[in-house]
mmCIF file of the N, C-alpha and C atoms, coordinates in Angstrom:
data_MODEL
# 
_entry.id   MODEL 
# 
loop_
_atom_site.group_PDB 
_atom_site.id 
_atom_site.type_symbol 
_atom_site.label_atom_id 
_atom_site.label_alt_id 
_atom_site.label_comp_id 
_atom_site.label_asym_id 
_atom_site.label_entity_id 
_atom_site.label_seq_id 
_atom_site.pdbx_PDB_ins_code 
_atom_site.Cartn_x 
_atom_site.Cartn_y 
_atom_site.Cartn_z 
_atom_site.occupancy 
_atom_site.B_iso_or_equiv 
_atom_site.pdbx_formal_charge 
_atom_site.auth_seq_id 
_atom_site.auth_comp_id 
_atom_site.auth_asym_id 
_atom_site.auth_atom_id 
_atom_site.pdbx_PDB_model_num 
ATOM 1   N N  . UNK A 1 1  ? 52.760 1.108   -18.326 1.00 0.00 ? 1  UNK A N  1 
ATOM 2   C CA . UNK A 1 1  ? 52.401 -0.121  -18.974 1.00 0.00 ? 1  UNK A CA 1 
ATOM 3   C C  . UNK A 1 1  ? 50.882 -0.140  -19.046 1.00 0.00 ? 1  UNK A C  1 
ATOM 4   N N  . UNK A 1 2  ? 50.569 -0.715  -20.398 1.00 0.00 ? 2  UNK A N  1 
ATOM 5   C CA . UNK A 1 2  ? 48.708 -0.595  -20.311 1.00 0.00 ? 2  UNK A CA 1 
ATOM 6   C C  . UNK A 1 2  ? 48.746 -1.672  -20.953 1.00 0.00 ? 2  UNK A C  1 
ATOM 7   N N  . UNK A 1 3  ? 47.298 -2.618  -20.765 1.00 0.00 ? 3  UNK A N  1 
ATOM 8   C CA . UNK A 1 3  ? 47.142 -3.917  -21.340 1.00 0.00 ? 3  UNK A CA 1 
ATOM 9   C C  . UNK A 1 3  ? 45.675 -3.244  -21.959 1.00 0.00 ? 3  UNK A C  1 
ATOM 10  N N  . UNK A 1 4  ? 45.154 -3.898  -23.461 1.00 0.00 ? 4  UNK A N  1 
ATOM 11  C CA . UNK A 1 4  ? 44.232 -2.976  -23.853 1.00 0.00 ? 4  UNK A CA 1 
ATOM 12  C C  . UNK A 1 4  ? 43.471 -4.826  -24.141 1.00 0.00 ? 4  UNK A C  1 
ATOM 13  N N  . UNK A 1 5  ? 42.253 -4.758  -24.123 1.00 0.00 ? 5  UNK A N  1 
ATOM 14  C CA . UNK A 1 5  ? 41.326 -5.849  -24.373 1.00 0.00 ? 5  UNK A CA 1 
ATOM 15  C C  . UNK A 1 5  ? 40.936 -5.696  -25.795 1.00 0.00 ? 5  UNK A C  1 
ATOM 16  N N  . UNK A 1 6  ? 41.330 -5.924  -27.094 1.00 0.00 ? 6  UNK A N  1 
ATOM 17  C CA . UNK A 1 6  ? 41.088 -5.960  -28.395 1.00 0.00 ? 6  UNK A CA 1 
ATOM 18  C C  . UNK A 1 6  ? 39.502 -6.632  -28.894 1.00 0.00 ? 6  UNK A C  1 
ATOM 19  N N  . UNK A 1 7  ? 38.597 -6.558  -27.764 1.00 0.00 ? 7  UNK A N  1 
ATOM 20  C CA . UNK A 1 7  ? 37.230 -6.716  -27.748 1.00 0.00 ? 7  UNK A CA 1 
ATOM 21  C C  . UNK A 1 7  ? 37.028 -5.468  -27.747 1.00 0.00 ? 7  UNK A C  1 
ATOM 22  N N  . UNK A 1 8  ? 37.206 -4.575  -26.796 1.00 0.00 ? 8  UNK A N  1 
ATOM 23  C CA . UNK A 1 8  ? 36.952 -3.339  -26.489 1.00 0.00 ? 8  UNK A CA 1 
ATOM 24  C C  . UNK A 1 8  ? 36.960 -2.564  -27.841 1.00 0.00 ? 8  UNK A C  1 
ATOM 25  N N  . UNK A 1 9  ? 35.991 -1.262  -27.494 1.00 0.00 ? 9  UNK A N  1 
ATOM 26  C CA . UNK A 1 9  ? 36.500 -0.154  -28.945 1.00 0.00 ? 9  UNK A CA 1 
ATOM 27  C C  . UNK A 1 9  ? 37.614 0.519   -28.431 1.00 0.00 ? 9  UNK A C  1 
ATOM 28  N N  . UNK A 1 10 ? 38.037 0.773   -27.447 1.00 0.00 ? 10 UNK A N  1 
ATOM 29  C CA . UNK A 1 10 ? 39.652 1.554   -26.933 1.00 0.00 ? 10 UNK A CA 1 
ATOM 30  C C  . UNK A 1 10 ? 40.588 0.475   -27.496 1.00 0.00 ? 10 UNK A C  1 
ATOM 31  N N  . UNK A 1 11 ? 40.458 -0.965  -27.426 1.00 0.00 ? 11 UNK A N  1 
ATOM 32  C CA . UNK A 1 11 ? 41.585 -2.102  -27.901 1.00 0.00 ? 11 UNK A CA 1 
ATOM 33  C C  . UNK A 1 11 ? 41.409 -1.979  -29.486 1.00 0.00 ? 11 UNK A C  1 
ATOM 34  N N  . UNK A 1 12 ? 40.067 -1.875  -30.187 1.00 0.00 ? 12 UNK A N  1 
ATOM 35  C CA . UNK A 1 12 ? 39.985 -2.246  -31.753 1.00 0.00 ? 12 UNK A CA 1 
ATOM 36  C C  . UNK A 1 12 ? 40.908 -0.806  -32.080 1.00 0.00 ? 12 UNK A C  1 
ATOM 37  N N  . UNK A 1 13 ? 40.208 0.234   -31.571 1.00 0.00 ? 13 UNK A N  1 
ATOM 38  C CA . UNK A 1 13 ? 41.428 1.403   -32.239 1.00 0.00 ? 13 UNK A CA 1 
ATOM 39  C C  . UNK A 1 13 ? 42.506 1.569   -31.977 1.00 0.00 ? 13 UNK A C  1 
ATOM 40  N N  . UNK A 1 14 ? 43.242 1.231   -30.888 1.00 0.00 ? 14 UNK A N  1 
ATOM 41  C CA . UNK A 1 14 ? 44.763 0.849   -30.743 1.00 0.00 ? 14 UNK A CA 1 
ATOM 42  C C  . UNK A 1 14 ? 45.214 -0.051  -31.817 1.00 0.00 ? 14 UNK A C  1 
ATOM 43  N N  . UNK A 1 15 ? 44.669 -1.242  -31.858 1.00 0.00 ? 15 UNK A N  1 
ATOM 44  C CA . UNK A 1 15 ? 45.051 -2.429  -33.095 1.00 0.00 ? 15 UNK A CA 1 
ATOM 45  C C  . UNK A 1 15 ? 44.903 -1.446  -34.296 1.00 0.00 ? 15 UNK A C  1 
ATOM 46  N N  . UNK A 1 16 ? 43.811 -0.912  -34.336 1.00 0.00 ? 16 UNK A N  1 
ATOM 47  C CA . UNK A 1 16 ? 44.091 0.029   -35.960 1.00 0.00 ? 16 UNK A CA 1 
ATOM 48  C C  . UNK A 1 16 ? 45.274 0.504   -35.898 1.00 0.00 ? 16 UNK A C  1 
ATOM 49  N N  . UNK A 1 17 ? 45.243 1.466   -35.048 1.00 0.00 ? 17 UNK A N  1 
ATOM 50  C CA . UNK A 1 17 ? 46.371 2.432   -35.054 1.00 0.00 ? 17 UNK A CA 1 
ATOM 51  C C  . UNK A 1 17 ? 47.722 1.824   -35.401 1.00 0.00 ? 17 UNK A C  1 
ATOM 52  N N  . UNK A 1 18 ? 48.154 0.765   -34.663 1.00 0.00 ? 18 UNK A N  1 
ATOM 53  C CA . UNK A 1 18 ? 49.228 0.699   -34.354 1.00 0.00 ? 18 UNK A CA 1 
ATOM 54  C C  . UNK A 1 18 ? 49.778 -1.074  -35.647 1.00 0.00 ? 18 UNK A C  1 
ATOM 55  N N  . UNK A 1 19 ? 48.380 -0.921  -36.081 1.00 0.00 ? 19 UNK A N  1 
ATOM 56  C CA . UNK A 1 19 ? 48.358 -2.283  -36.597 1.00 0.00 ? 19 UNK A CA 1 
ATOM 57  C C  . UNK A 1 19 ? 49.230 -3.594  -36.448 1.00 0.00 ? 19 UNK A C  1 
ATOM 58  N N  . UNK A 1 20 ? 48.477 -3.700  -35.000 1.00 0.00 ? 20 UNK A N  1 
ATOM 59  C CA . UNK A 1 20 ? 48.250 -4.974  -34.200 1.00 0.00 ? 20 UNK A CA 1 
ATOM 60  C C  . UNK A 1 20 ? 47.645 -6.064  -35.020 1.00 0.00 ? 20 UNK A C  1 
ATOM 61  N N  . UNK A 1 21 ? 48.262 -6.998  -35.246 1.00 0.00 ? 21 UNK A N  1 
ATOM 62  C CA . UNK A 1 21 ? 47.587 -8.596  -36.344 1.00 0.00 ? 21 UNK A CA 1 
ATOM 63  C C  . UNK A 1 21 ? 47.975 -9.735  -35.317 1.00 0.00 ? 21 UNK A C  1 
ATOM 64  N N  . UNK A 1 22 ? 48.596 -9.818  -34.209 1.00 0.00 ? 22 UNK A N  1 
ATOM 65  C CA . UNK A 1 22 ? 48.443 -10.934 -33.482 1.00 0.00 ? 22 UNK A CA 1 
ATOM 66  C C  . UNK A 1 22 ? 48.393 -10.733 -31.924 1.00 0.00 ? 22 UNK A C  1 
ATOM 67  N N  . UNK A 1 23 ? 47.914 -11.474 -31.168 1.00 0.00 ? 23 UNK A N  1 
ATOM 68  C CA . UNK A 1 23 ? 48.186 -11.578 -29.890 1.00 0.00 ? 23 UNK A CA 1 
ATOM 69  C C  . UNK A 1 23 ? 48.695 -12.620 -29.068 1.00 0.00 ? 23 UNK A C  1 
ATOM 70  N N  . UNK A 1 24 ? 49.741 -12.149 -28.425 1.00 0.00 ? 24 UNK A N  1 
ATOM 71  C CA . UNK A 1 24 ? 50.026 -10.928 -27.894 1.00 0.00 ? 24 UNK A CA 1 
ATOM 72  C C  . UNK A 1 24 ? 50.824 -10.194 -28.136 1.00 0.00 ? 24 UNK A C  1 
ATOM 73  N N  . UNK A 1 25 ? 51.036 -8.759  -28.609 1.00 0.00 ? 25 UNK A N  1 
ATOM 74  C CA . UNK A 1 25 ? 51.692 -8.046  -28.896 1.00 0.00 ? 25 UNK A CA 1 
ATOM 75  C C  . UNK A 1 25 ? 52.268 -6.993  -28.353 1.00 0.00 ? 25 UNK A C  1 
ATOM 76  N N  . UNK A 1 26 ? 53.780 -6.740  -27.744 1.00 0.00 ? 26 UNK A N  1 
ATOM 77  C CA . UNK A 1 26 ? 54.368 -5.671  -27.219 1.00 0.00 ? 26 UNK A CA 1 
ATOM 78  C C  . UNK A 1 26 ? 54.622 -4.336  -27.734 1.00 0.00 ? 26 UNK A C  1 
ATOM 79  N N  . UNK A 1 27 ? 54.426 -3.706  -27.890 1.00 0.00 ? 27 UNK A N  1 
ATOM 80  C CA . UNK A 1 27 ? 54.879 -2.146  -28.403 1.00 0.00 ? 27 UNK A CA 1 
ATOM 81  C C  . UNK A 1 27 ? 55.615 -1.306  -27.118 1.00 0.00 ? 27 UNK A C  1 
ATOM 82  N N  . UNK A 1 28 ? 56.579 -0.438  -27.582 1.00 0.00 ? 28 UNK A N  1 
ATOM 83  C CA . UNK A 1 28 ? 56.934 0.441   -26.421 1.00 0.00 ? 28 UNK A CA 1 
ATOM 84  C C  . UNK A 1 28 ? 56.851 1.571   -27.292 1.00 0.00 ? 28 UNK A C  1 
ATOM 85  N N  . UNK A 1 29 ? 56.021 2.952   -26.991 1.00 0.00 ? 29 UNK A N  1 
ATOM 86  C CA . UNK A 1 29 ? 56.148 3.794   -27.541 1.00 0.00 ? 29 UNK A CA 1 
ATOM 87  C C  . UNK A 1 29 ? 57.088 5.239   -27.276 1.00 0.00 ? 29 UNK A C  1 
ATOM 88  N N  . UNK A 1 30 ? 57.503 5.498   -28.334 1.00 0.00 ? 30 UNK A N  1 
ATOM 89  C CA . UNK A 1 30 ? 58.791 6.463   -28.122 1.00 0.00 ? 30 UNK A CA 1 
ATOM 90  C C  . UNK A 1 30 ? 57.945 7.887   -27.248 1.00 0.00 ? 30 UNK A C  1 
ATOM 91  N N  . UNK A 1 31 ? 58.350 8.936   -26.855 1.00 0.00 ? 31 UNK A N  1 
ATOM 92  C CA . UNK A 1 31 ? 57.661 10.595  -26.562 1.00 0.00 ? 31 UNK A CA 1 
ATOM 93  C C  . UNK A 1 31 ? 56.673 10.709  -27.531 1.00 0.00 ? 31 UNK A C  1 
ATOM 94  N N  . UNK A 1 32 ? 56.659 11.225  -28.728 1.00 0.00 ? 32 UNK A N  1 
ATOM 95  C CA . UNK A 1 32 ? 55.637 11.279  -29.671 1.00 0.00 ? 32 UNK A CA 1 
ATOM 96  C C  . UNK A 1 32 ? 54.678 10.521  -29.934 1.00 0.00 ? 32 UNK A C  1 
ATOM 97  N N  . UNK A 1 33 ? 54.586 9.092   -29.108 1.00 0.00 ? 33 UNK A N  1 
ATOM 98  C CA . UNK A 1 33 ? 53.816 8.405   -29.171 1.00 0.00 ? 33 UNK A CA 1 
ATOM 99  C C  . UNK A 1 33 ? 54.076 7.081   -30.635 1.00 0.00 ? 33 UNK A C  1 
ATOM 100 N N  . UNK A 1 34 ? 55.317 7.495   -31.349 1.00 0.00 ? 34 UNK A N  1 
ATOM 101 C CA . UNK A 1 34 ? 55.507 6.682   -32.120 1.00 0.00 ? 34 UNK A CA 1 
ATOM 102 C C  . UNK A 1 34 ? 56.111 4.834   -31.229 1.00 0.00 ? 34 UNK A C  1 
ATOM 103 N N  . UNK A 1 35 ? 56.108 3.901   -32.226 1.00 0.00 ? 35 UNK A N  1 
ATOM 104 C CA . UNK A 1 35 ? 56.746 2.552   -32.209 1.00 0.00 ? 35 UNK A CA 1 
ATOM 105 C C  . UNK A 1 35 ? 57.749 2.832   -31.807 1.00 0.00 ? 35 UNK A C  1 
ATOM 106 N N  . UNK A 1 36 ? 58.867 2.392   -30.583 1.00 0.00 ? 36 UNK A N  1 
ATOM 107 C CA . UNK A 1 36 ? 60.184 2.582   -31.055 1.00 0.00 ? 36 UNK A CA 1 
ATOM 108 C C  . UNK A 1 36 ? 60.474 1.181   -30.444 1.00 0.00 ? 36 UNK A C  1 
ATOM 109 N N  . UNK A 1 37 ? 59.599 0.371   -30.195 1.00 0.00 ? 37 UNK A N  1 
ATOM 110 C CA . UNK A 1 37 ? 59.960 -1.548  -29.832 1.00 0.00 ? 37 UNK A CA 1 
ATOM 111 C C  . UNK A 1 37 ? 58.952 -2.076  -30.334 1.00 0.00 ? 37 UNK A C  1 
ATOM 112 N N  . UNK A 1 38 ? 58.481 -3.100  -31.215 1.00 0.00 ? 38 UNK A N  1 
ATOM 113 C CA . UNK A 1 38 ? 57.168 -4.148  -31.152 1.00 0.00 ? 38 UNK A CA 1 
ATOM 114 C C  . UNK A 1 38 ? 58.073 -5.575  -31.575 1.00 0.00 ? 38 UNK A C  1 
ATOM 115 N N  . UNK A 1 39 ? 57.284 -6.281  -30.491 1.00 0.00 ? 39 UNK A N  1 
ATOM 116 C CA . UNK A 1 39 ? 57.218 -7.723  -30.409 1.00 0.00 ? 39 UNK A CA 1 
ATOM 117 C C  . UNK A 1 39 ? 56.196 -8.256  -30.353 1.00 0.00 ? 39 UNK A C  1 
ATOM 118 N N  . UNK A 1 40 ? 56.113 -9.488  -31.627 1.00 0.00 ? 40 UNK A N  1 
ATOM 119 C CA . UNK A 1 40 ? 55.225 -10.204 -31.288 1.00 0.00 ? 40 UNK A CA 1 
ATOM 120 C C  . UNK A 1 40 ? 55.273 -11.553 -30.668 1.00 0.00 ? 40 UNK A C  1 
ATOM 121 N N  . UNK A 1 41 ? 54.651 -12.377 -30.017 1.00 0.00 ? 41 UNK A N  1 
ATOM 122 C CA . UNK A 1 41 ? 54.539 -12.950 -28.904 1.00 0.00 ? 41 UNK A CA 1 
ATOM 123 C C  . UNK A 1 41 ? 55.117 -13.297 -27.785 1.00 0.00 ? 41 UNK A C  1 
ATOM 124 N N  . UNK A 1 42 ? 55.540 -14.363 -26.992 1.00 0.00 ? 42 UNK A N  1 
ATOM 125 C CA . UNK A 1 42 ? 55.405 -13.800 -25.520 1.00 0.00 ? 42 UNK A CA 1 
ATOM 126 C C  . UNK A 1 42 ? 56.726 -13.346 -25.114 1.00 0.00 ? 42 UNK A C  1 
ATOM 127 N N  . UNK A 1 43 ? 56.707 -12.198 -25.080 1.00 0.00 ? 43 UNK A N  1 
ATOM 128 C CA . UNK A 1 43 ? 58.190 -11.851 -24.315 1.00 0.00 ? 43 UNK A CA 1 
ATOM 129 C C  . UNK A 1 43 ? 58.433 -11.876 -23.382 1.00 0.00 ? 43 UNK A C  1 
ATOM 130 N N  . UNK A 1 44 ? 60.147 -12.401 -23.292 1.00 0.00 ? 44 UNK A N  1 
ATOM 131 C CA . UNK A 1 44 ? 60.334 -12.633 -21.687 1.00 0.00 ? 44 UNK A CA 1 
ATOM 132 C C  . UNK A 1 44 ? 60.918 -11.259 -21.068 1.00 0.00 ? 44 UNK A C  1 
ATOM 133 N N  . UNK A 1 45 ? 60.653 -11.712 -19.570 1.00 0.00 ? 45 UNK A N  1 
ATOM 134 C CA . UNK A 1 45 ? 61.052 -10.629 -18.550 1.00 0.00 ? 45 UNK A CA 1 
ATOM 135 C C  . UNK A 1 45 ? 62.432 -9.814  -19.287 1.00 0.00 ? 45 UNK A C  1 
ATOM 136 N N  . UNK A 1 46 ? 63.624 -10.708 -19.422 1.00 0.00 ? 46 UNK A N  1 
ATOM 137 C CA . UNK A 1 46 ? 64.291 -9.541  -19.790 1.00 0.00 ? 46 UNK A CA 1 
ATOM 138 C C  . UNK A 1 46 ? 64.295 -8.797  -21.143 1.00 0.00 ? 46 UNK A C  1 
ATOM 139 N N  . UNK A 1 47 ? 63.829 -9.287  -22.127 1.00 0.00 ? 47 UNK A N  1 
ATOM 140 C CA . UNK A 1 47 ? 63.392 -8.581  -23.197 1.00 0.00 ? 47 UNK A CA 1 
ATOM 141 C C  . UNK A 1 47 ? 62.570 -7.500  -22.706 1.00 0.00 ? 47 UNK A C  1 
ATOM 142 N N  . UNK A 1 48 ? 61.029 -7.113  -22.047 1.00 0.00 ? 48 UNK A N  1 
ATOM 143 C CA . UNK A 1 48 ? 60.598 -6.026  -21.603 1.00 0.00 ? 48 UNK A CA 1 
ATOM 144 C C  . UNK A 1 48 ? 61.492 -5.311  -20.854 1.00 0.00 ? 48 UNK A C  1 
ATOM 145 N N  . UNK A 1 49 ? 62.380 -5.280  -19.515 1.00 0.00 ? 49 UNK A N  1 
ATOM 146 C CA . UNK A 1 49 ? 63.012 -4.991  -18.945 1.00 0.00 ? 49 UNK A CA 1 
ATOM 147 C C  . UNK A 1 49 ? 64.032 -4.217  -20.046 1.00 0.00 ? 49 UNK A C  1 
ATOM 148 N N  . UNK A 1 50 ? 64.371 -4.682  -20.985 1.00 0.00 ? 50 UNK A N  1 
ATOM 149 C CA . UNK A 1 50 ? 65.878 -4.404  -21.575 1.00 0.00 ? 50 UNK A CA 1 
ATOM 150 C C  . UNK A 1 50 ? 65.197 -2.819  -22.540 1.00 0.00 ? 50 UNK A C  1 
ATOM 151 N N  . UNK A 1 51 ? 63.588 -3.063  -23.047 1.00 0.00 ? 51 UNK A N  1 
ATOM 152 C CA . UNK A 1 51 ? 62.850 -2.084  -23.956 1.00 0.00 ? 51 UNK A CA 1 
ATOM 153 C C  . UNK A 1 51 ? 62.205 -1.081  -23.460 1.00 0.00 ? 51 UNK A C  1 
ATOM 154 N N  . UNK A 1 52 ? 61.885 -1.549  -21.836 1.00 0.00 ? 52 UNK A N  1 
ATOM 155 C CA . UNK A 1 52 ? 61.272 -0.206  -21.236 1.00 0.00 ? 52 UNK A CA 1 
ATOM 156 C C  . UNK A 1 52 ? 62.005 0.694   -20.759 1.00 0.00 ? 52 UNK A C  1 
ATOM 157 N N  . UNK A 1 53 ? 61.817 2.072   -21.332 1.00 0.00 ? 53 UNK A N  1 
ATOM 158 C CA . UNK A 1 53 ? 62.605 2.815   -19.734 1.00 0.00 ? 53 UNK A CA 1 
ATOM 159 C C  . UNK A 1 53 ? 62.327 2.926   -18.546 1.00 0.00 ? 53 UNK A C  1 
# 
């Protein structure tokens, strides 16, 4: 799990990348590094729980 600060230049290029338009936003990324969950705002415990492995 990583929380990225979208002030930061490591957070602005994640938001590019992954094109992030609100906060807060969940992504779980597949092996390849692709999307394979995004939610936007606040998700509950079992929603993360149910998306992470």
């Amino acid at each position: 799990m990583v929380r990225l600060n979208l002030l930061s230049e490591v957070g602005r290029q994640a938001a590019r990348r992954f094109r992030v338009q609100a906060v807060p936003t969940l992504l779980v990324l597949d092996a390849d590094g692709e999307v394979a969950y995004r939610h936007t705002g606040m998700p509950s415990r079992s929603e993360v729980v149910a998306h992470v492995p």
